[in-house]
C-alpha positions as CSV (number, residue, x, y, z in Angstrom):
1,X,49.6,128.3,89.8
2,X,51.6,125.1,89.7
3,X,51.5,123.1,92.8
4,X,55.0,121.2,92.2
5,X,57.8,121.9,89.9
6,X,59.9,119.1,88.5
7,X,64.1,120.3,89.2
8,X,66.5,118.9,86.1
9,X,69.4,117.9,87.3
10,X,71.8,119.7,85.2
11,X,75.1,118.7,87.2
12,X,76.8,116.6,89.8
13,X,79.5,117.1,92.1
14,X,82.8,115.1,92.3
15,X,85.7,115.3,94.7
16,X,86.8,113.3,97.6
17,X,84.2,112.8,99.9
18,X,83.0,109.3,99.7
19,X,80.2,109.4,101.8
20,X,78.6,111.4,104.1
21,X,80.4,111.3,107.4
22,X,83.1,114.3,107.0
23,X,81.5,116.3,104.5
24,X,82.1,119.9,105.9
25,X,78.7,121.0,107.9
26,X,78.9,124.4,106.1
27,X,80.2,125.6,103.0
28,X,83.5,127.5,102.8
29,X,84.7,125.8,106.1
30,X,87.3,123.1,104.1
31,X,89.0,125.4,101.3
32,X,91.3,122.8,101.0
33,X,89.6,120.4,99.1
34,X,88.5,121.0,95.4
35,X,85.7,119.8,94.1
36,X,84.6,119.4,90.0
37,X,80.9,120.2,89.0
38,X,80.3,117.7,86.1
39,X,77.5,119.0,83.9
40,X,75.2,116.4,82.5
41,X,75.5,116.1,78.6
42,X,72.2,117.9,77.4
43,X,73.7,121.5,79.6
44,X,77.5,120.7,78.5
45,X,77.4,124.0,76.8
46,X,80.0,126.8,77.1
47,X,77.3,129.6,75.9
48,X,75.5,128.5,79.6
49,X,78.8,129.5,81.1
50,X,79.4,132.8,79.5
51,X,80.8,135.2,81.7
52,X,81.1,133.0,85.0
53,X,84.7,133.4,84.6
54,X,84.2,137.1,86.3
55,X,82.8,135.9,89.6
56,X,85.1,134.7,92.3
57,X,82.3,133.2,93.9
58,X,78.8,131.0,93.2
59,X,75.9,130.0,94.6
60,X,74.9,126.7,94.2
61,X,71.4,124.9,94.3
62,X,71.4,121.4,95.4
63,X,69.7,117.9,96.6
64,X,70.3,116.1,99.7
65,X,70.0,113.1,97.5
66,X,71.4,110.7,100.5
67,X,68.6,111.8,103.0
68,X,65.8,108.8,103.4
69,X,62.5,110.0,104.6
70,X,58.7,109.8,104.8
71,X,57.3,113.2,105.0
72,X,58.4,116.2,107.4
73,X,58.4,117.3,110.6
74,X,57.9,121.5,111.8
75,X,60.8,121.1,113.9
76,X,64.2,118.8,113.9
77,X,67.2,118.4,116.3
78,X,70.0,120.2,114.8
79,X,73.2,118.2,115.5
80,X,74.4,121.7,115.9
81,X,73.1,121.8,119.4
82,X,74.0,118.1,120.3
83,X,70.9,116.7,119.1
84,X,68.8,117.2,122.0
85,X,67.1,120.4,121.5
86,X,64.6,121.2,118.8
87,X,64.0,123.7,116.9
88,X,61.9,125.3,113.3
89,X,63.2,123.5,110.8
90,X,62.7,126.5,108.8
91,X,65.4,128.2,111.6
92,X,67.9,125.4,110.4
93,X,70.1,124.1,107.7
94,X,68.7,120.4,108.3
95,X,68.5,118.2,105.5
96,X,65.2,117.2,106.4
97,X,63.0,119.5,104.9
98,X,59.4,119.7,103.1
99,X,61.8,119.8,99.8
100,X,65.2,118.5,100.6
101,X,67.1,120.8,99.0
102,X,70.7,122.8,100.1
103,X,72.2,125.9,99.0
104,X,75.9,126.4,99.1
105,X,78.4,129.6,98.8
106,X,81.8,128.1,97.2
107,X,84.6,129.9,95.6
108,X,85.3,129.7,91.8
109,X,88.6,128.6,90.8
110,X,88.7,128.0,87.8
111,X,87.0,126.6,84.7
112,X,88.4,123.7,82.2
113,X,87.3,123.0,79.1
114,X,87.3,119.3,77.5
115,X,86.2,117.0,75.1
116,X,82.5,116.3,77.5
117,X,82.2,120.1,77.5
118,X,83.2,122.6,80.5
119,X,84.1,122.1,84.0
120,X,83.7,124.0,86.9
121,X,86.2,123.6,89.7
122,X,85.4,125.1,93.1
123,X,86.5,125.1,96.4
124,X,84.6,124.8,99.9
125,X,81.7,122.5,98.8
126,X,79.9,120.9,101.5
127,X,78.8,118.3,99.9
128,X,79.5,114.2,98.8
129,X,80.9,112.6,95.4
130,X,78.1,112.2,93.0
131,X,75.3,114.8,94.5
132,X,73.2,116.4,92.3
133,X,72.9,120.1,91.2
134,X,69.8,121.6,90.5
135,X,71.4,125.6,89.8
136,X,74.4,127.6,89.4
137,X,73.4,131.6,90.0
138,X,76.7,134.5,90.6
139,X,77.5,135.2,94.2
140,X,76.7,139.0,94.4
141,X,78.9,140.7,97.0
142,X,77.2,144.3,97.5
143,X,73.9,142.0,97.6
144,X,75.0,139.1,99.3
145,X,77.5,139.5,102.0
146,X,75.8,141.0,105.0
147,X,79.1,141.2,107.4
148,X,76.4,142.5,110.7
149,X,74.0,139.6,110.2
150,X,72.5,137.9,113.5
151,X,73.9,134.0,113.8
152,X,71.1,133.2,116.1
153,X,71.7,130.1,118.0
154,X,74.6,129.3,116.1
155,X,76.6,132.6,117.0
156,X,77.8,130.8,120.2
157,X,78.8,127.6,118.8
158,X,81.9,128.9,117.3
159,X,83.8,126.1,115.2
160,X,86.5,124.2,117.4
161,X,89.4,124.0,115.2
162,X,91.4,120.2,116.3
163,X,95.0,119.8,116.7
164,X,95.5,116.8,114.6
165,X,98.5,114.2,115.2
166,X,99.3,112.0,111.9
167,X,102.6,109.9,112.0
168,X,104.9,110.3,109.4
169,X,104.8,106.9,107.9
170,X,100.7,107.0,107.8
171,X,100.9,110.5,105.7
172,X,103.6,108.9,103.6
173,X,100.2,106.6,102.7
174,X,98.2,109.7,101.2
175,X,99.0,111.2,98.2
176,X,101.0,114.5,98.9
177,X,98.2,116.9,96.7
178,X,95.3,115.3,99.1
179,X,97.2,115.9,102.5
180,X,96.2,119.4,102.7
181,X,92.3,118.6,102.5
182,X,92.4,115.7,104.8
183,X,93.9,117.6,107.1
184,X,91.9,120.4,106.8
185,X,88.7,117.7,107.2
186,X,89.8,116.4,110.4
187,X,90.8,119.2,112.1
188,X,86.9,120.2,111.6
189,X,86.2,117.6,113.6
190,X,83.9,115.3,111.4
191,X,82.0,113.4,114.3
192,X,78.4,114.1,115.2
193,X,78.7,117.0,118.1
194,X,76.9,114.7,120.4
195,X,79.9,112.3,120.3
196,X,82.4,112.7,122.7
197,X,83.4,108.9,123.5
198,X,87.7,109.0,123.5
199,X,87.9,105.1,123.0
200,X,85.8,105.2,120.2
201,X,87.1,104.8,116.2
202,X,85.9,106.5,113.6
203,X,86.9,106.0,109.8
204,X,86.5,108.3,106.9
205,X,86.2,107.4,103.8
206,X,88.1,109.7,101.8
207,X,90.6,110.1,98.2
208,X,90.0,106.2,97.9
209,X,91.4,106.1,101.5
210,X,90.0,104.8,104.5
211,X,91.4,106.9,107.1
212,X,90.6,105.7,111.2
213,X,91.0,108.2,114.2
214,X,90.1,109.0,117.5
215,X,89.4,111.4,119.4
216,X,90.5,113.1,122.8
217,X,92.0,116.1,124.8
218,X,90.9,118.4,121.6
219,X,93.0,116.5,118.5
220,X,92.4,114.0,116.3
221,X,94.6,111.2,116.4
222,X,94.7,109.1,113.2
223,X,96.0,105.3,113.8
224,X,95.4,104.0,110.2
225,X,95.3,104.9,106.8
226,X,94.2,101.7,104.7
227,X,93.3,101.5,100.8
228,X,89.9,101.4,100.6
229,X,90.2,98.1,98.6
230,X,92.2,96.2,101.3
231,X,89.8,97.6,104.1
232,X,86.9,95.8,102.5
């Protein structure tokens, strides 16, 4: 039996998410924002896409390209829980894993065809501009979806939706068809859960758009929207 298997990359993910700060920590969680899976030329082939049409949802098989590191560790520090508590990093969703690889539920919207072959476009991607992917497979619903399933240690952490305030003349700044998903992003609350400083200022880097914020008194408080030319 083979002791390592060499993944193709036979896609990659584009949409607004620059880098990784404010990528949504789970799939499905930002539906807001649509993102484009680009299939490398030699897998630009409508035959591979037969049928896909017919699901509403897919599974996708991915690589936490971005993460740096030497080796692995049995447990990690899931931000999750603040940072300060460990646990099995086979109990978590960390990136830092024996193989670094992710595995995302997102919704099908629809599929384009082009000159460079077909494109998928999907919504609720968890993931940044440019990251590679390894697999497509059919989101099964009568095998998939287990609605009584056990949330472990996450099933008290329930998502803290934030009010966000945004000034009129810095939304005027963002185009109108990206407004939705920004906001969406923010209200998420993109800072490590172990943040909680008010006077600090945050920027995201998103739509070509460097977006800056705060935080306090459970809303997100956006003070700047600059070009992300200018900004540099």
């Amino acid at each position: 039996m083979a002791e390592s298997v060499e993944f193709k990359i036979i896609a990659r993910v584009r949409n607004d998410f620059e880098t990784k700060f404010g990528v949504p920590r789970q799939s499905g969680l930002v539906k807001a924002v649509l993102s484009r899976i680009v299939f490398e030329p030699e897998y630009r082939s409508a035959d591979a896409l037969r049928g896909i049409e017919g699901f509403s949802h897919l599974w996708l098989i991915w690589g936490f390209d971005r993460v740096k590191q030497e080796g692995w560790s049995p447990t990690v520090r899931p931000p999750r829980l603040g940072g300060n508590e460990r646990m099995g990093v086979f109990a978590t969703r960390s990136p830092f894993r024996p193989n670094p690889v992710g595995l995302s539920s997102v919704r099908l919207e629809r599929v384009e065809k082009g000159a460079s072959g077909p494109t998928l476009v999907v919504s609720g991607a968890d993931m940044a501009d440019g990251t590679p992917v390894y697999d497509i497979k059919p989101y099964l619903s009568y095998t998939d979806s287990h609605p009584d399933a056990a949330g472990g240690y996450t099933g008290a952490l329930p998502d803290k939706i934030l009010a966000v305030e945004l000034p009129p003349e810095l939304a005027g700044k963002i185009p109108a068809e990206k407004l939705p998903g920004l906001l969406e992003v923010l209200s998420h609350d993109p800072r490590p859960s172990y943040q909680n400083d008010p006077s600090r200022c945050y920027g995201l880097a998103f739509a070509g758009l460097d977006v800056r914020f705060t935080v306090s008194d459970s809303a997100v408080h956006v003070f700047a929207v600059v070009e992300e030319q200018t900004a540099k």
